[in-house]
N, CA, C and O of each residue as an XYZ file, in Angstrom:
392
protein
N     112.589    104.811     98.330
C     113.215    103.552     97.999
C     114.069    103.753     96.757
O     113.938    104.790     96.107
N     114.850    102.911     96.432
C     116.110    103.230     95.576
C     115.433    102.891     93.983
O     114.584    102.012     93.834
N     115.685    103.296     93.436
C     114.949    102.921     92.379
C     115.936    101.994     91.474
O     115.414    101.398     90.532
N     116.987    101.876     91.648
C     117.806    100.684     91.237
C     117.571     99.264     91.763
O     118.146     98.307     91.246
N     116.564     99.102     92.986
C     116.243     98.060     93.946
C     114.850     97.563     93.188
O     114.559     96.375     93.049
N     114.012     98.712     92.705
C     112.508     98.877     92.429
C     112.951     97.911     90.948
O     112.369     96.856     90.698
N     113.823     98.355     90.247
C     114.374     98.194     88.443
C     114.376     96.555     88.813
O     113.521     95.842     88.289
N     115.292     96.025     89.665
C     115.595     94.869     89.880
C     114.327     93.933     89.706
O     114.016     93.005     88.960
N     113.757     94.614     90.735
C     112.094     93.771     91.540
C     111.385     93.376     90.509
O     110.897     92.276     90.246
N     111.375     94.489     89.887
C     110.302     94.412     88.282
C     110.471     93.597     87.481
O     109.565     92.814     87.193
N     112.049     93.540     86.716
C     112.557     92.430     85.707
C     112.320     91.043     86.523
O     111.883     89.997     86.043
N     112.683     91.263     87.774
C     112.528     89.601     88.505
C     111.133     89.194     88.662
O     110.681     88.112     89.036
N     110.534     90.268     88.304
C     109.072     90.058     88.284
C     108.791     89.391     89.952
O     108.320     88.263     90.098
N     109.130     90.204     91.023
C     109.380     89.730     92.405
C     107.591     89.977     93.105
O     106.906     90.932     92.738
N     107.265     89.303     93.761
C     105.740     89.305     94.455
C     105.323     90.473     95.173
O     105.844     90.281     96.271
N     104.729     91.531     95.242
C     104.588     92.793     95.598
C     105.101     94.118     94.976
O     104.832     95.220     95.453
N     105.735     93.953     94.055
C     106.601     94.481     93.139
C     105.763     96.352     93.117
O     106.231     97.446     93.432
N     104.431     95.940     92.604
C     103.849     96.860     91.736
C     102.855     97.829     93.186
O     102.686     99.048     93.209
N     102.413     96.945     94.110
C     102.458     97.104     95.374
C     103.559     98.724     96.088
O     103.125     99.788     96.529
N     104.621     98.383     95.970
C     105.543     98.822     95.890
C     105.787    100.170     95.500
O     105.890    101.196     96.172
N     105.879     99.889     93.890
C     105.646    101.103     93.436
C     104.826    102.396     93.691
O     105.040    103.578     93.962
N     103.314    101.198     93.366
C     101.620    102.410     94.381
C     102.750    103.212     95.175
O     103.265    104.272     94.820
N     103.002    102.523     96.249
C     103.056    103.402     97.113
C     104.368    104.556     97.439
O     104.358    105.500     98.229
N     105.314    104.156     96.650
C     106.847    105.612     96.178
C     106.033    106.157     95.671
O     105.346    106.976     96.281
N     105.834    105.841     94.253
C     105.202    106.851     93.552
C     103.451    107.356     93.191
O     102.989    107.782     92.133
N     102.716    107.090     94.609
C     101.805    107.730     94.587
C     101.198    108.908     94.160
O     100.160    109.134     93.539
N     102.049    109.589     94.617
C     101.637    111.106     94.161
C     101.385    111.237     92.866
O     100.383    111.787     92.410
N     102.701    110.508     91.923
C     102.950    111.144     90.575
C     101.819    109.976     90.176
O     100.943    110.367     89.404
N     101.758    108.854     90.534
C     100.417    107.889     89.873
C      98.942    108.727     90.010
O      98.040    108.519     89.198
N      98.874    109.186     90.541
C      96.995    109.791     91.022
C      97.010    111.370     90.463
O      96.060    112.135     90.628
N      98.254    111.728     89.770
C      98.481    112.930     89.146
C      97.845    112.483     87.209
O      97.143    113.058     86.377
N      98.647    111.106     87.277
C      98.813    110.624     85.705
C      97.264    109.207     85.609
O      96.914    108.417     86.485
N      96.721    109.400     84.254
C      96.530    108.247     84.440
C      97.268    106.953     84.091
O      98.287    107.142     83.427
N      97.005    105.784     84.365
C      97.989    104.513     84.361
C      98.596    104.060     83.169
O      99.655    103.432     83.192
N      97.984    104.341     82.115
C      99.115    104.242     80.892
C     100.150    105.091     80.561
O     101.147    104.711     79.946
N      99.878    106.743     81.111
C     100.809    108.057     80.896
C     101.891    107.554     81.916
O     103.073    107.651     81.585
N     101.410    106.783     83.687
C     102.420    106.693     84.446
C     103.276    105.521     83.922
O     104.475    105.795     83.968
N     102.994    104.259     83.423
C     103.398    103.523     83.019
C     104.455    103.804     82.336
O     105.493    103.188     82.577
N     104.412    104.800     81.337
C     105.403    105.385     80.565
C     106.617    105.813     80.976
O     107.797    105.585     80.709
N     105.679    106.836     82.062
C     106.777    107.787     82.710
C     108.063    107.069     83.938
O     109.134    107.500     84.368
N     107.154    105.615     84.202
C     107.733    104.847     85.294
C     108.866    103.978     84.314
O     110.017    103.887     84.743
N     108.547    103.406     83.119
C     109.733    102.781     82.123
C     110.886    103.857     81.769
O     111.916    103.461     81.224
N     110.689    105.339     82.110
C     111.457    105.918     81.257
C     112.432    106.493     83.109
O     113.594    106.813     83.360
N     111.471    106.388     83.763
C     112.232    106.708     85.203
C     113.325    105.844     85.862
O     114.285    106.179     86.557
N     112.758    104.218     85.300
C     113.839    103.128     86.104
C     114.586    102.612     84.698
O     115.482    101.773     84.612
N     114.104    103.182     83.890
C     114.541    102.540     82.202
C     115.009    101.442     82.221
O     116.147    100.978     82.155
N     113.769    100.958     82.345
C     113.281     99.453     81.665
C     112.065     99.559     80.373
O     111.242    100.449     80.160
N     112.270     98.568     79.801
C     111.257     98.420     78.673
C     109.702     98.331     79.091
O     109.315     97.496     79.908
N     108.705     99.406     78.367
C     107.568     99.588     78.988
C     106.607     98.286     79.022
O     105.538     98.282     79.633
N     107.176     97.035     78.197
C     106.126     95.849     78.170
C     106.338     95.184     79.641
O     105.439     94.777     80.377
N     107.777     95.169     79.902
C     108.193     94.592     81.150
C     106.711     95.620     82.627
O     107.062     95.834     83.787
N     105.782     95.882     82.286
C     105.428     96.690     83.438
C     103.892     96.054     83.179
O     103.394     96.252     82.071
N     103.342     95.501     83.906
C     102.132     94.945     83.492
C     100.777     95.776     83.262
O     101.596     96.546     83.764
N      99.980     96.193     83.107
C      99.007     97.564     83.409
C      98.270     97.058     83.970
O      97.579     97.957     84.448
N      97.771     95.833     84.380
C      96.451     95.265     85.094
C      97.026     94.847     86.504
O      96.226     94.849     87.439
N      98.323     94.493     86.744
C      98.743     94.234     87.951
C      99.021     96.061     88.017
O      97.969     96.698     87.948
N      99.618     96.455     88.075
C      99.752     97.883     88.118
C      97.877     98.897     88.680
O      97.584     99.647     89.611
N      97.396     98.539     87.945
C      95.936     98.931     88.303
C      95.022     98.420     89.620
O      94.142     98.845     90.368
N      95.817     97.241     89.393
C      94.542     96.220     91.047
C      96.066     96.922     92.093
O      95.937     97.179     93.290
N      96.912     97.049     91.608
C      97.403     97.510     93.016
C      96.908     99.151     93.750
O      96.904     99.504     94.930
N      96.559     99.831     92.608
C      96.309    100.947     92.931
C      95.071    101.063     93.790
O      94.958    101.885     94.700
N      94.094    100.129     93.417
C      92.819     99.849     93.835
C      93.080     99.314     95.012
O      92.299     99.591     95.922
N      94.264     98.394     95.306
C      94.264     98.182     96.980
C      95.069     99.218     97.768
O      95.347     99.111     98.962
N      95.388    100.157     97.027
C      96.007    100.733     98.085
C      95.559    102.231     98.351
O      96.020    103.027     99.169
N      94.355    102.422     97.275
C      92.994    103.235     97.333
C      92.247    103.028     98.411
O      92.017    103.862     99.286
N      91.605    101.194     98.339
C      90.476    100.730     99.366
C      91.310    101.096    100.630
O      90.842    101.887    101.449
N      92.705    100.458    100.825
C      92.848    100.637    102.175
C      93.205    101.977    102.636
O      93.372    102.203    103.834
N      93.353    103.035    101.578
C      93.171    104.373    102.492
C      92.137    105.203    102.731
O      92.162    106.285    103.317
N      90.940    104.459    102.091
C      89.126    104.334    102.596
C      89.084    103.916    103.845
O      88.992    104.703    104.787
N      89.132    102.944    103.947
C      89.183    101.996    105.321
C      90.474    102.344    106.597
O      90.335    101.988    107.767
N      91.305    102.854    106.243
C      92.461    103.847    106.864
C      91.546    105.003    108.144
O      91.345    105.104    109.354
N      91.235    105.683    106.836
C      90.684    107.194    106.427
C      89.217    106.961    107.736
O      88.911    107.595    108.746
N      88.533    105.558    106.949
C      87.068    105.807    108.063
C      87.153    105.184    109.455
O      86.207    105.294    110.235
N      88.377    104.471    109.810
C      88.848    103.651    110.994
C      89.213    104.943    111.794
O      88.767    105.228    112.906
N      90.139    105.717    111.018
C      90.271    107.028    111.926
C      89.155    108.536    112.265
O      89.126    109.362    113.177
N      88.590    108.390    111.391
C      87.485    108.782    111.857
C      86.277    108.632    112.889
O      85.659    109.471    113.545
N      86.164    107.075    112.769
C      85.526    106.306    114.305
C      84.554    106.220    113.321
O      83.565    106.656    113.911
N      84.202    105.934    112.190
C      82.538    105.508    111.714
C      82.635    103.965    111.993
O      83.410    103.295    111.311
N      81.757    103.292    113.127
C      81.535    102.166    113.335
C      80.263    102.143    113.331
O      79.468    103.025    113.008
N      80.094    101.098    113.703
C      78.747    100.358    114.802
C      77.990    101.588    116.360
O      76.892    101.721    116.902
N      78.830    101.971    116.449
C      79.195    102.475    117.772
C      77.902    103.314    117.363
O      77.060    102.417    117.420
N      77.297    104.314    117.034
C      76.353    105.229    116.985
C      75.226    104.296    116.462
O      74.191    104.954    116.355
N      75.011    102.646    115.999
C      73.596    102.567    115.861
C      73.344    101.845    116.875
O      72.200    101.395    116.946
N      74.564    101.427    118.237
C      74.143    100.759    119.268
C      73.526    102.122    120.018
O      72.366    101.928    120.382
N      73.856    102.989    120.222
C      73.225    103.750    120.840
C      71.855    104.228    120.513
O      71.036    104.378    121.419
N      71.606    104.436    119.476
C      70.074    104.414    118.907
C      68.978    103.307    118.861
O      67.760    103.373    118.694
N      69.879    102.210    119.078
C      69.499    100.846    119.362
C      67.806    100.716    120.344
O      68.068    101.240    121.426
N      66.951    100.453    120.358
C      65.627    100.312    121.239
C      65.960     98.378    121.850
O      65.844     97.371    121.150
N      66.243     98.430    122.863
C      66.529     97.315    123.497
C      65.543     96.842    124.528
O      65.604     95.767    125.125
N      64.526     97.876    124.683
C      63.409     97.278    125.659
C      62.273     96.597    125.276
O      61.645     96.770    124.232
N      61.918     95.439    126.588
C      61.254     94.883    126.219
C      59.562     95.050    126.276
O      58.950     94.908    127.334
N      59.005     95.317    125.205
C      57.460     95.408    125.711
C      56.546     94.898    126.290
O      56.466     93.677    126.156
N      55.662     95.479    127.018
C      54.910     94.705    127.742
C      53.843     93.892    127.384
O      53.524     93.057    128.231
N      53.012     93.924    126.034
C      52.248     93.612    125.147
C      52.996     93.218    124.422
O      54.063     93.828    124.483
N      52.948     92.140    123.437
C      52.621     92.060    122.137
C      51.893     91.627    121.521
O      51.515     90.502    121.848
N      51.305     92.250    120.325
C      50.239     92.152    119.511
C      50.440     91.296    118.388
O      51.516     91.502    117.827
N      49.630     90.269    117.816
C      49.663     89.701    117.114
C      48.937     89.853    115.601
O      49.227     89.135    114.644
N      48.097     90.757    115.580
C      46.905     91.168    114.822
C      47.309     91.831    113.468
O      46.440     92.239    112.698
């Protein structure tokens, strides 16, 4: 994505903004931690580093962490599916009350 488009989004303070970012610059975010990237992201689209929030910046990372957990175990097939099969569904002929 253009990073003259990203510069815009930010100052307009636009809804998904940081969203956004997570995901261009993933790599270099999960390389840095979030105040070093923060830096490196004001000095990349050069804008002023207050303009960049660190807590919206952080919960986005975290959603776009969870959903490549949930990505990651959807493609794998960990469901339900293996404790229906282990499942004991019959009915006994007794039951004891004692």
């Amino acid at each position: 994505m253009e990073k003259n488009l990203i510069r815009q989004w930010l100052i307009a303070k636009k809804p998904k903004v940081y969203t956004v970012i997570v995901q261009v610059y993933y790599s270099k975010l999960s390389n840095l931690k979030t105040a070093l990237f923060i830096e490196w992201l004001a000095n990349e689209l050069q804008v002023p580093k207050q303009s960049i929030n660190k807590a919206s910046m952080s919960s986005a990372l975290r959603r776009f962490r969870a959903h490549a957990v949930k990505r990651e175990n959807l493609s794998k097939g960990t469901s339900h599916a293996k404790n229906i099969d282990t499942f004991n569904n019959e009915l006994p002929d007794r039951i004891s009350f004692e």
